[in-house]
C-alpha positions in Angstrom: 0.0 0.0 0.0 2.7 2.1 0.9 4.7 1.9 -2.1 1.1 2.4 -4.3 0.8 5.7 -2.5 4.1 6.7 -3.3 4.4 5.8 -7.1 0.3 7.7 -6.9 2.2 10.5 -5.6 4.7 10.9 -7.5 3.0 10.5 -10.8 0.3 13.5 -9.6 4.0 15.7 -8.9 5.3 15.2 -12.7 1.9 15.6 -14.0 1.2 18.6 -12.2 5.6 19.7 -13.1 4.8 18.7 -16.6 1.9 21.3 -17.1 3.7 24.0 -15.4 5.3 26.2 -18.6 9.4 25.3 -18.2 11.7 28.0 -17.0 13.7 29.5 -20.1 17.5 28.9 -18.9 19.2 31.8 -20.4 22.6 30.9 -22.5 25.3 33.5 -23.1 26.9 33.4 -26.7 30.0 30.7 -26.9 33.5 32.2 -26.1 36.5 32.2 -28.2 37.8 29.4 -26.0 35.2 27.0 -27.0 36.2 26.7 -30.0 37.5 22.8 -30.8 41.6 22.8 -30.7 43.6 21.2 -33.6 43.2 17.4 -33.1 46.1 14.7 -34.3 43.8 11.9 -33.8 45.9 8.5 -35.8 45.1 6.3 -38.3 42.8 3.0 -37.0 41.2 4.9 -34.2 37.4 4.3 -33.7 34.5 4.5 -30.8 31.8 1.7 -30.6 28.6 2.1 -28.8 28.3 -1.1 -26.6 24.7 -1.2 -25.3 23.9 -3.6 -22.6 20.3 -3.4 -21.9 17.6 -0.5 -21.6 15.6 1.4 -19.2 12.3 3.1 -19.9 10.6 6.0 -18.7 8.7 9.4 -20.0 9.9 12.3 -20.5 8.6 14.2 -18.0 10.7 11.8 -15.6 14.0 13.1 -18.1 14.1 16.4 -18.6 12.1 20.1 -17.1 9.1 20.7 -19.8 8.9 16.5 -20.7 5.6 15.2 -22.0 3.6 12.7 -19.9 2.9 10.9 -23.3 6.6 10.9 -24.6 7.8 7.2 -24.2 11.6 7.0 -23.5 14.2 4.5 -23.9 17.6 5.2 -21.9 20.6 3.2 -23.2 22.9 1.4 -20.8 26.0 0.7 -21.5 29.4 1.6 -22.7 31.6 3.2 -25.4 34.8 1.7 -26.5 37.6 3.6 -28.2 40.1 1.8 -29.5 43.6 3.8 -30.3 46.9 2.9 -31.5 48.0 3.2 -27.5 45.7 2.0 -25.8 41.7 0.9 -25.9 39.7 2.6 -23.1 36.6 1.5 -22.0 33.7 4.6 -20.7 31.7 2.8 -18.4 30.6 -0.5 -17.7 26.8 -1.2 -18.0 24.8 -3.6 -16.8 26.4 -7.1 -15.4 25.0 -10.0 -14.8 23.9 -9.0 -11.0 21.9 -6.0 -12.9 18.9 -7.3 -10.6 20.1 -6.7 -7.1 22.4 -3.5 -8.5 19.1 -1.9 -9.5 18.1 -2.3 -5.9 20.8 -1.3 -4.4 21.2 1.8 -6.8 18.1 2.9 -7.5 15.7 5.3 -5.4 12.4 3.9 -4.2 10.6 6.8 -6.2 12.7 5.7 -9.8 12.4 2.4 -8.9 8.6 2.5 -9.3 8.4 4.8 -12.0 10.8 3.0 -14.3 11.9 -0.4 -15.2 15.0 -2.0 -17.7 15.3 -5.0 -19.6 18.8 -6.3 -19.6 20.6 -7.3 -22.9 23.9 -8.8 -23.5 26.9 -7.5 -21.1 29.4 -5.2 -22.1 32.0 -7.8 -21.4 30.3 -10.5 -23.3 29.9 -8.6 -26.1 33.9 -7.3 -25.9 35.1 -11.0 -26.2 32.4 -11.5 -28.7 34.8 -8.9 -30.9 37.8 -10.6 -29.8 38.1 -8.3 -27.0 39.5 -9.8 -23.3 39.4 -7.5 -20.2 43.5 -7.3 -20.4 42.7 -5.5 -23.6 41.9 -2.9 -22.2 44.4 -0.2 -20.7 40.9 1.2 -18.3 37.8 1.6 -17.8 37.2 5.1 -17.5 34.0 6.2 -15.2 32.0 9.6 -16.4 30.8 9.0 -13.1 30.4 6.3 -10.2 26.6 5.7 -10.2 25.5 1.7 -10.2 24.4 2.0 -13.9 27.8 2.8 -14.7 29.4 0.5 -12.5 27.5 -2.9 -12.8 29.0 -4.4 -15.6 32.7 -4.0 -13.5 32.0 -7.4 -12.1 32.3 -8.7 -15.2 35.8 -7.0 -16.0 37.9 -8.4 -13.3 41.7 -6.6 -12.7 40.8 -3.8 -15.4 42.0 -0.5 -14.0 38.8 1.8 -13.6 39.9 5.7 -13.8 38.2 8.1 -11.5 39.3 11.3 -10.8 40.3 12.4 -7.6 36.7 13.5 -6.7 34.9 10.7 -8.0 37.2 8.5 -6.0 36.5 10.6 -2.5 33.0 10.1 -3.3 32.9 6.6 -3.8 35.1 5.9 -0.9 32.5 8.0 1.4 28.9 7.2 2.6 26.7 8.7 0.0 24.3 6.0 -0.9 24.4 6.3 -4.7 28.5 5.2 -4.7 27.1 2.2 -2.1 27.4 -0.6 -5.7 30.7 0.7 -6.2 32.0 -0.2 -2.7 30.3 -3.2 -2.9 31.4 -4.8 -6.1 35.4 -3.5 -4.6 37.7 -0.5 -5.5 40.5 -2.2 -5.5 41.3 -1.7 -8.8 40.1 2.0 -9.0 42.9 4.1 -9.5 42.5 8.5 -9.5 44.0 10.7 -12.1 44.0 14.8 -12.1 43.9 17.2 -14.8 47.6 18.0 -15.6 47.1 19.3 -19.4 45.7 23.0 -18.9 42.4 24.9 -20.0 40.5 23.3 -23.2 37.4 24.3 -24.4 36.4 26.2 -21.8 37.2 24.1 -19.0 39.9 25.1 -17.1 42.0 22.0 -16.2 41.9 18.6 -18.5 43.9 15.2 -19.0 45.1 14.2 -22.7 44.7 10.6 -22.3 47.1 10.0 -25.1 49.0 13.0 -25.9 47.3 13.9 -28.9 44.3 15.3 -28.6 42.3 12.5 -29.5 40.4 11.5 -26.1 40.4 14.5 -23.6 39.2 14.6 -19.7 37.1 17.6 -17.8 36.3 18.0 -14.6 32.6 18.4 -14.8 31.2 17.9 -11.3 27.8 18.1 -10.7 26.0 15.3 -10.9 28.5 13.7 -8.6 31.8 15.8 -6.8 33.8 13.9 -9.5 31.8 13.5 -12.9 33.7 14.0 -16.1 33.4 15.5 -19.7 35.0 12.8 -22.7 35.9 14.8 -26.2 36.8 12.1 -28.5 38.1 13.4 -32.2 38.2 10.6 -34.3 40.9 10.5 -37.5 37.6 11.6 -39.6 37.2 14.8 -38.1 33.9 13.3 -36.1 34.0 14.8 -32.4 32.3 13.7 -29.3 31.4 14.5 -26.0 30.2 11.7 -23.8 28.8 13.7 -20.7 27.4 10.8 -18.5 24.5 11.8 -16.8 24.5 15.9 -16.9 21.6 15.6 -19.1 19.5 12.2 -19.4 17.9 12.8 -23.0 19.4 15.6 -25.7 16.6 17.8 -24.9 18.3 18.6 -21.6 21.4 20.3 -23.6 19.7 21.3 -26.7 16.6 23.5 -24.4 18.7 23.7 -22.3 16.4 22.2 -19.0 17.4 20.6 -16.1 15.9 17.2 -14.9 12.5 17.9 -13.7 12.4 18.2 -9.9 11.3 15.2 -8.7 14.6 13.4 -10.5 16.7 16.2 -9.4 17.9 14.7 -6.4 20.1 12.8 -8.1 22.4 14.8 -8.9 25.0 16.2 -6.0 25.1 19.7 -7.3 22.0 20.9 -9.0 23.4 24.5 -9.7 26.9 23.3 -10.9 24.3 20.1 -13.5 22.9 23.2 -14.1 25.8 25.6 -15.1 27.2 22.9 -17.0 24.5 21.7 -19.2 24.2 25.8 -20.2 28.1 25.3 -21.1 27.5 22.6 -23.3 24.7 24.4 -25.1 26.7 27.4 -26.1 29.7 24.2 -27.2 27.2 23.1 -29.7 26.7 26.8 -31.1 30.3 26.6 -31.2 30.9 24.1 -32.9 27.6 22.8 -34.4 29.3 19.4 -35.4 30.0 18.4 -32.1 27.9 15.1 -31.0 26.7 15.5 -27.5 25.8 12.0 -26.1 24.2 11.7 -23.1 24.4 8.4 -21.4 21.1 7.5 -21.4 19.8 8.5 -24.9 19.1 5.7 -27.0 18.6 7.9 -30.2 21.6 9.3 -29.7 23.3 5.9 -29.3 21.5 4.5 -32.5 23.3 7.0 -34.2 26.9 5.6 -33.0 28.7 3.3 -34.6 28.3 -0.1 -33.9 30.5 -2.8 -31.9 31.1 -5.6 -34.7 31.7 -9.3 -33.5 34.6 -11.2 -34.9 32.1 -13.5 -35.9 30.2 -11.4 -38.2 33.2 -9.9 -39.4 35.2 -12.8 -40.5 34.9 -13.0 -44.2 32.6 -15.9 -45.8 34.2 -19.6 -45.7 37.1 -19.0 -43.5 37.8 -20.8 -40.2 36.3 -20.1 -36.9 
């Protein structure tokens, strides 16, 4: 009874939140210093979407000015970029303990207003393309949440990059880093921002020295949440941005979550200030790819993880 009054109440809040007219968010013009820097991304490097199951919702649970009637599907999973140095793996997904995780993750008010269907793991889907977990040089977290973090178990001895903040918050008591302490952090290891001011940001991390895969700070959503700009060798740039906006409406408007789903992020002002940032990036540089962790159009539009099965030419050996 007293979870059917909550899910009754919380479904009169967003109807009421989604009639309400959304607050216009002003956005001041780009800067100079968001324009993209010269890239020397090399030869053979690529990004794959690697989707490991879905969750669905409306939008009036995703973004400030959502429809009731607007179906969603939110992507989980991960994005693998492979590079002449190194492959790096942002986030995890779901793992095979996707059940309990979503329990232990998940508030009571989500829990009953959304549910998932789980698909093939990220790891399962790696060694399907030939991929082991000593592959890869790291998992790299845009942030420490259990949907990010689930499909770790399944990676075993893979470094997992935080940065220094994200690894104080994990290590501490708020409940949504409680999967990560559970599944261990042994093999976490924290990384600063050494490389200097880029596209607006002030500090960031070249991951490989040339441009190609660059860190932010971009806390907000948690103390320690990060910004990825990929530039791939055919001038294609990205910006994976975890969960600062759940949908591309949250950037593009720009709106915040609505307030009932607000409370998951740590810093609702800084989620704020930074989803007006990357608005004014996208006037900036109009063919930059936003991708939102959670936005299955968006993912649709990324290329795809191919198995070596599928990819061995016809008649040879398996």
């Amino acid at each position: 009874m007293r979870h059917a009054t909550a899910l009754a109440l919380s479904s009169l809040a967003v109807i009421a939140a989604a009639c309400a007219p959304p607050p216009v968010i002003p956005v001041p013009p780009p800067t100079a210093a968001m324009t993209a820097p010269a890239a020397r991304p090399p030869a053979g490097m690529s990004l794959a979407a690697v989707p490991s199951g879905r969750m669905y919702a409306r939008a009036s649970l995703a973004y400030e000015g959502g429809a009731t009637d607007d179906a969603r599907v939110f992507s989980i999973g991960g994005i693998l970029v492979r590079h002449p140095k190194g492959m790096v793996l942002f986030d995890a997904g779901f793992g095979p303990g996707v059940d309990e995780h979503f329990r232990i993750g998940t508030p009571l008010l989500l829990r009953l207003a959304s549910k998932y269907d789980r698909q093939t793991t990220v790891a399962d889907q790696l060694r399907a393309a030939g991929i082991v977990p000593s592959d890869l040089t790291a998992v790299i977290l845009t942030h420490a949440h259990w949907d990010h973090v689930s499909g770790l178990e399944a990676l075993p001895g893979v470094p997992v990059w935080v940065s220094e903040a994200e690894l104080a918050f994990v290590k501490g008591e708020d409940r949504a880093g409680a999967l990560s302490r559970r599944l261990g952090t042994d093999s976490y290891r924290a990384y600063d921002f050494p490389d200097g001011a880029y596209r607006g940001f002030l500090a960031s991390r070249d991951v490989f020295g040339d441009g190609s895969v660059v860190l932010v700070p971009a806390g907000g959503h948690t103390p320690g949440s990060i910004i990825a700009f990929i530039s791939l060798p055919d001038g294609k740039r990205y910006a994976l941005i975890g969960d600062i906006a759940w949908q591309a409406e949250g950037v593009d408007r720009p709106a915040q979550k609505p307030w009932i789903a607000r409370r998951v992020d740590h810093d609702r002002e800084a989620t704020r200030d930074l989803l007006v940032r990357l608005n004014q990036l996208k006037a900036a540089d109009p063919g930059l790819v936003v991708v939102p962790a959670h936005d299955a159009r968006v993912w649709a539009t990324l290329p795809a993880l191919e198995s070596t099965k599928l990819a061995a030419p016809s008649g040879s050996a398996e």
